[in-house]
Backbone as CSV, one residue per row, in Angstrom:
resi,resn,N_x,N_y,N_z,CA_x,CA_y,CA_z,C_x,C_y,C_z
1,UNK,91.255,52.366,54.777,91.964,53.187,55.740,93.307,53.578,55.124
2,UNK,93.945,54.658,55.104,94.809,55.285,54.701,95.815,55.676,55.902
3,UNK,95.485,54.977,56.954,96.902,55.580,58.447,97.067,53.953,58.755
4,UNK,98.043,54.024,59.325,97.941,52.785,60.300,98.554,53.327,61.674
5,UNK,98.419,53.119,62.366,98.356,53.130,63.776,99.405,52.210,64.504
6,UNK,100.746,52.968,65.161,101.584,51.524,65.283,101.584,51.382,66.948
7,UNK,101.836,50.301,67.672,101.572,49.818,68.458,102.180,50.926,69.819
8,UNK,103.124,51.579,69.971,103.071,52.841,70.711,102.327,54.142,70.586
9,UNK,102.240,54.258,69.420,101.048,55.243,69.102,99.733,54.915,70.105
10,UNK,99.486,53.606,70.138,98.193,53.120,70.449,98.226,53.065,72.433
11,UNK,99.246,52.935,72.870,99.680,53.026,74.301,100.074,54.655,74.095
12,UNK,100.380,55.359,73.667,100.167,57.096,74.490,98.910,57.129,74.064
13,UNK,97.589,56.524,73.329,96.314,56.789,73.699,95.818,56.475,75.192
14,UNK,96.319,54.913,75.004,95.932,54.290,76.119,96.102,55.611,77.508
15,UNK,97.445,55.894,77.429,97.534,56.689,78.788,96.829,57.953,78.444
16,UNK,96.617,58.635,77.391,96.024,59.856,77.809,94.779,59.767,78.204
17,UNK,94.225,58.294,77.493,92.734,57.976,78.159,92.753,58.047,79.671
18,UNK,93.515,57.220,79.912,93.300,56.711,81.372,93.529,58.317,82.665
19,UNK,94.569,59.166,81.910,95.002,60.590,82.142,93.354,61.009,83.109
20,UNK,92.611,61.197,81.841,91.909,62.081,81.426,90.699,61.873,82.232
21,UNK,90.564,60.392,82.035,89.433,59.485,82.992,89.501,59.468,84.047
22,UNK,90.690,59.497,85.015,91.004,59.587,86.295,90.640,60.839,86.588
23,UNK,91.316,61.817,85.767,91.496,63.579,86.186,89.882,63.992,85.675
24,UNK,89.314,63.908,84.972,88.598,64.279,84.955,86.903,63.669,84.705
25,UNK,86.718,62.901,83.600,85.419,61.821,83.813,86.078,60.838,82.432
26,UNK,85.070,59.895,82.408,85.400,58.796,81.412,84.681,59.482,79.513
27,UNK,83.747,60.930,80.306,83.106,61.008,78.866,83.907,61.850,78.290
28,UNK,84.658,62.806,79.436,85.819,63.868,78.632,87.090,62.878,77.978
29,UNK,87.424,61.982,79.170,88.424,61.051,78.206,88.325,60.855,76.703
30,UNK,86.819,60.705,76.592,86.107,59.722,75.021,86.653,60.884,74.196
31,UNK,86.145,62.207,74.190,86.113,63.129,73.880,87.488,63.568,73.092
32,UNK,88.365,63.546,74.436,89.900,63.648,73.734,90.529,62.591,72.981
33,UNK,90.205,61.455,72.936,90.843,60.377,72.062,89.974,60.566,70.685
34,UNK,88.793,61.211,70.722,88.106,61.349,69.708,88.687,62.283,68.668
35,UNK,88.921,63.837,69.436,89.690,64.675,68.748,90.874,64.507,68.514
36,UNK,91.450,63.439,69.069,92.906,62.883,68.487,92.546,62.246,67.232
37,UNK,91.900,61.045,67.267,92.055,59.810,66.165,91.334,60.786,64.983
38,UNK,90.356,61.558,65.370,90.144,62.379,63.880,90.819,62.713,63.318
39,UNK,91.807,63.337,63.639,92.976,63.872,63.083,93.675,63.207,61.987
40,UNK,93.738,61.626,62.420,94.124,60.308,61.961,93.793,60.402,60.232
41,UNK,92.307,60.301,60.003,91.619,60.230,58.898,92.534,61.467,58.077
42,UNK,92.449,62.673,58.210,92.893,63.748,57.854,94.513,63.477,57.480
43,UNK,95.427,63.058,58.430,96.651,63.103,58.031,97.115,61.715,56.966
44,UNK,95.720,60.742,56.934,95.894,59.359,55.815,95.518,60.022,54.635
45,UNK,94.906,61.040,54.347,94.540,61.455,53.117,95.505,62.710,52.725
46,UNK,95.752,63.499,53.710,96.610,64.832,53.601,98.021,64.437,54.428
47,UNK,99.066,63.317,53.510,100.181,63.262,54.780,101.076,64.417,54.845
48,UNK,100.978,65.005,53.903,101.869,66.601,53.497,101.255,67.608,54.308
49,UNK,100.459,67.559,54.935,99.583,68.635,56.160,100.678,69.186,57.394
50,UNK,101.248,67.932,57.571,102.111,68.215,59.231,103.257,69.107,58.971
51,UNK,104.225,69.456,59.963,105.546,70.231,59.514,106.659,69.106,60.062
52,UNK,107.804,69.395,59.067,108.765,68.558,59.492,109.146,68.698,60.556
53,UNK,109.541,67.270,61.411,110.056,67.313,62.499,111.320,66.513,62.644
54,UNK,111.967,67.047,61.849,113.620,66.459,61.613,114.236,66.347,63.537
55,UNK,114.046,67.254,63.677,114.412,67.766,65.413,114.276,66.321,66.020
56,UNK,112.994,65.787,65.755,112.664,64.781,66.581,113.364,63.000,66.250
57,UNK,113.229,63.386,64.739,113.595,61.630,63.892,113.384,61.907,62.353
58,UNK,114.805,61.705,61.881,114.651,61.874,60.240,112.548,61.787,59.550
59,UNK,112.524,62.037,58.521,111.230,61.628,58.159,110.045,61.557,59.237
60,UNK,110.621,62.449,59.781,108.485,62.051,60.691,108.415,63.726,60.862
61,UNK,106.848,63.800,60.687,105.819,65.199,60.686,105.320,65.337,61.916
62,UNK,104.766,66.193,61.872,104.377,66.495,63.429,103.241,67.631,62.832
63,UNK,101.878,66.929,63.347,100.352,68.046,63.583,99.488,67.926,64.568
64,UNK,98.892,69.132,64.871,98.404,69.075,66.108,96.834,68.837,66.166
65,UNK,96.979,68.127,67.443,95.159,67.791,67.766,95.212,68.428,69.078
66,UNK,94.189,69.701,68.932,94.393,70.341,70.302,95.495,70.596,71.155
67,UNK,95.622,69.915,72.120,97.208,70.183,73.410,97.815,69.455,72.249
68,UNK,97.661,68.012,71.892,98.527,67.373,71.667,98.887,67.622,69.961
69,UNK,100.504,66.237,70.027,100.966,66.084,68.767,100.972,64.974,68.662
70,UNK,100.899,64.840,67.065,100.771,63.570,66.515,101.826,63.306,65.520
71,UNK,102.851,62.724,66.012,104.130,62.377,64.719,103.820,61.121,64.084
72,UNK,103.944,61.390,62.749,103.468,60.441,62.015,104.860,60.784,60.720
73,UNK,104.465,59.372,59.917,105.776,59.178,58.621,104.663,58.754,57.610
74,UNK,105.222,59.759,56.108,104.318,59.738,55.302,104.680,58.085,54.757
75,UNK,103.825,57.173,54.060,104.015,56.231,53.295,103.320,55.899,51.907
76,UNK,103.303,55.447,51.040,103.017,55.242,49.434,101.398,55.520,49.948
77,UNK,100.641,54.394,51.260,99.105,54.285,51.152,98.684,55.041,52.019
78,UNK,99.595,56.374,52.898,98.974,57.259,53.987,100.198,57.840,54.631
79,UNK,99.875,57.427,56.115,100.581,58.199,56.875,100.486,56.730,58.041
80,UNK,102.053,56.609,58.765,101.818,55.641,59.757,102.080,56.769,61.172
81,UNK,101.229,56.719,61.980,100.788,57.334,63.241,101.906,56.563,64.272
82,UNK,102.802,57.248,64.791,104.280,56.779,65.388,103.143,57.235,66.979
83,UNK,103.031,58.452,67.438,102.951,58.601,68.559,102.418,59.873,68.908
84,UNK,101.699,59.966,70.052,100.801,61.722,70.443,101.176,61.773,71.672
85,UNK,101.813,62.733,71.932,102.537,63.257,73.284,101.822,64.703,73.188
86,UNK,101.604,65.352,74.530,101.044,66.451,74.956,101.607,67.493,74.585
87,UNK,101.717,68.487,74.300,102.674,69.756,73.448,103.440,70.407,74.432
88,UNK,102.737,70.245,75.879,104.194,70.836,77.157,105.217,69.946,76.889
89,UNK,104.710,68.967,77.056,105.998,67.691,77.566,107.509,68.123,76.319
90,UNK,108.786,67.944,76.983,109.726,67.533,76.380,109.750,66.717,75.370
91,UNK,109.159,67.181,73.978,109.061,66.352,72.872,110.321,65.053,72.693
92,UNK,111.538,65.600,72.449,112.751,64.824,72.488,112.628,63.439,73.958
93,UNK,112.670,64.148,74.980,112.569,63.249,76.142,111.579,62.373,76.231
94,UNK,109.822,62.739,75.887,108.934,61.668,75.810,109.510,60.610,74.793
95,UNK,109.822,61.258,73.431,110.215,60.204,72.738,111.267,59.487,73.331
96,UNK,112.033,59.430,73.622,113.053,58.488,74.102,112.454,57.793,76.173
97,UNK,111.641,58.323,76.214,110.560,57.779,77.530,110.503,56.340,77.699
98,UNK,111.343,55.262,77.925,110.843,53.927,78.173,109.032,54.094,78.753
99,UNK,108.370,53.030,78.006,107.217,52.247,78.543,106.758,51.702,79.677
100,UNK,105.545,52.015,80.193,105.994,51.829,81.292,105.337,50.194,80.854
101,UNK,105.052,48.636,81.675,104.588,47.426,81.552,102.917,48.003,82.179
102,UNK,102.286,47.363,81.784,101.295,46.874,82.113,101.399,45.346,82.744
């Protein structure tokens, strides 16, 4: 594997799943986390693919999976996957978004 996946990255899946599953069924949910994490593979082999997103946080890229974005930071063995927020939302503001607890 060439991405790693860091532990908020992995909670805005969580919620867009749960988004998606509520709003719409559990197989469209699958669907969209699917066309997200593909993306994944692609940006561990191609981390130079995304466009800078200085705007958001020194060193992190930003490419899109459908609605959403995926900011990620290139590293020596890939790309580490920071976080996928929806492309309406207030990029700046989600990022700084406290968590909610589970």
């Amino acid at each position: 594997m060439r991405y790693r996946v860091s532990e908020k990255a992995e909670q805005d899946l969580d919620e867009i799943f749960l988004y998606w599953a509520n709003r719409a069924s559990l197989e469209a949910a699958d669907r969209i986390i699917d066309r997200i994490t593909e993306r994944f593979w692609l940006l561990g082999e191609h981390p130079n693919a995304g466009k800078h997103a200085g705007n958001i946080a020194r060193g992190v890229k930003c490419f899109p999976a459908g609605k959403y974005l995926i900011y990620y930071r290139n590293t020596r063995r890939g790309a580490d996957i920071l976080h996928i927020f929806h492309g309406a939302r207030d990029q700046r503001r989600a990022l700084r978004a406290p968590k909610k607890r589970k």
